[in-house]
C-alpha positions in Angstrom: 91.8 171.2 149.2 91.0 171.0 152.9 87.7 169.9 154.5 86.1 173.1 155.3 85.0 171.1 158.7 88.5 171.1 160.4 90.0 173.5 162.9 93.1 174.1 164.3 93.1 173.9 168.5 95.5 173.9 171.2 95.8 170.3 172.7 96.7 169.6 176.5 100.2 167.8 175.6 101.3 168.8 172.1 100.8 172.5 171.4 98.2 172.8 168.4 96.5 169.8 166.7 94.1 169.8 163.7 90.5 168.6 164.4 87.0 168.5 163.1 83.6 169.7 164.1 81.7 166.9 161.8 82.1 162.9 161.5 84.0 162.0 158.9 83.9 158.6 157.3 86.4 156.2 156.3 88.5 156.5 153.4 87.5 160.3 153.1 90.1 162.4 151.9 90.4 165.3 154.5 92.9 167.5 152.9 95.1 167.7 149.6 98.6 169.7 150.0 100.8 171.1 148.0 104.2 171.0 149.2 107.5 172.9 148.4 110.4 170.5 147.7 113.9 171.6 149.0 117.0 169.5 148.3 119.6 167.8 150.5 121.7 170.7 151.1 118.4 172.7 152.0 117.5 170.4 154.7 120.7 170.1 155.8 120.1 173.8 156.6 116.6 172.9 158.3 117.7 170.4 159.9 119.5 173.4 162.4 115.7 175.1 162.8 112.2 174.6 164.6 111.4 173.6 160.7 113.2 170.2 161.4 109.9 168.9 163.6 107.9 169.6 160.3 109.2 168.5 156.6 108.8 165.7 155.1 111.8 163.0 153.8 110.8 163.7 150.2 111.3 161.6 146.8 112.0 157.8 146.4 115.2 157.7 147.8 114.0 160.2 150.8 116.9 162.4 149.6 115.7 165.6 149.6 112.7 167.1 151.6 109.5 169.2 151.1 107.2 171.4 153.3 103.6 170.5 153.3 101.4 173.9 152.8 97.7 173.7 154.6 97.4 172.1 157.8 99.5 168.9 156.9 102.8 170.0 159.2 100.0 170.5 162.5 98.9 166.8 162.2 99.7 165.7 165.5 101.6 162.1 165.7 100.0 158.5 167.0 101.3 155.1 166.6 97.9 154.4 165.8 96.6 157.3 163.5 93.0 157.3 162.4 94.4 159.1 159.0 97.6 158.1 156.4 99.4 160.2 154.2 100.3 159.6 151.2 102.5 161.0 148.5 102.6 162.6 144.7 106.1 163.2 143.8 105.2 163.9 140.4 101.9 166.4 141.6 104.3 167.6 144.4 101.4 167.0 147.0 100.4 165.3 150.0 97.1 163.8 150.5 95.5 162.6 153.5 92.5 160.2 154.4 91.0 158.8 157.0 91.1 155.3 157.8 88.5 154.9 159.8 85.7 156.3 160.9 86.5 160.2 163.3 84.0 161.5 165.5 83.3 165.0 165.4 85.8 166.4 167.5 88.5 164.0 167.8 92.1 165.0 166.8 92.8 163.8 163.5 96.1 162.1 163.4 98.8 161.0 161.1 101.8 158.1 162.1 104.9 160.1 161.2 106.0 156.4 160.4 104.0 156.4 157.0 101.6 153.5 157.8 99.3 154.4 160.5 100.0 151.3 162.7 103.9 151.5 162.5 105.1 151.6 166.0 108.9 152.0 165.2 110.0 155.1 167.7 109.8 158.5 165.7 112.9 160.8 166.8 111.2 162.7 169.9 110.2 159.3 171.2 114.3 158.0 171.4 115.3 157.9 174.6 118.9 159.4 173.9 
C-alpha cells in the first residue's frame, strides 16, 4: 500500500527523493512494503554493489538483511525525519508514518538511524 498522493522527483543534492502533492497528517501511514529477506551470506554479496546504499539490517539480531519493494529504498535520509519506519519480521514488511504534519510538496523523509531524531552519523556521513 502506498499513498496514491506521492511522487518520485529528482532532488538538488541527493538524486531522487519521494514526495507528495497533498498534506498529510500526523501519524498517517504513507506506505506499507513488503520486503525480500536475504541472509548474511547474501549481504555479504551486496554489500560489494550499489544495493549496499539501500537494504535494510533485517531481523532482531540485524543478522541478515531485506530489500524493501515500493518506494521505501528512495526515502531520502534526515537526522530529523518527518516519517519513521517501522518493522514486521513476522509480515516481512515495512511500514512507514508520518510523524508530523508534511506539506504538500515537501520531501518525505526517513532517519536511516530508526528513530527519526537519532543524530548518530549514518555511514556516508563518516568522515573516513
Amino acid at each position: 500500500m502506498i499513498l496514491p498522493d506521492l511522487y518520485v522527483a529528482p532532488t538538488e543534492e541527493r538524486g531522487r527523493g519521494v514526495y507528495t502533492s497533498v498534506d498529510i497528517p500526523r501519524d498517517t501511514v504513507i506506505e506499507v512494503s513488503p520486503v525480500i529477506v536475504m541472509t548474511r551470506a547474501e549481504r555479504k554479496l551486496l554489500d560489494q554493489t550499489l544495493l549496499h546504499d539501500y537494504i535494510f539490517e533485517w531481523g532482531p539480531d540485524k543478522k541478515d538483511c531485506c530489500m524493501a519493494l515500493g518506494y521505501v529504498p528512495l526515502y531520502n535520509h534526515s537526522y530529523r525525519s518527518n516519517c519513521e519506519y517501522e518493522m514486521d519480521f513476522g509480515g516481512e514488511t515495512i511500514s512507514v508514518r508520518a510523524i508530523r504534519f508534511i506539506k504538500a510538496g515537501e520531501e518525505v523523509t526517513i532517519n536511516y538511524n530508526g528513530d527519526w531524531n537519532n543524530e548518530t552519523r549514518v555511514w556516508f556521513d563518516v568522515k573516513g
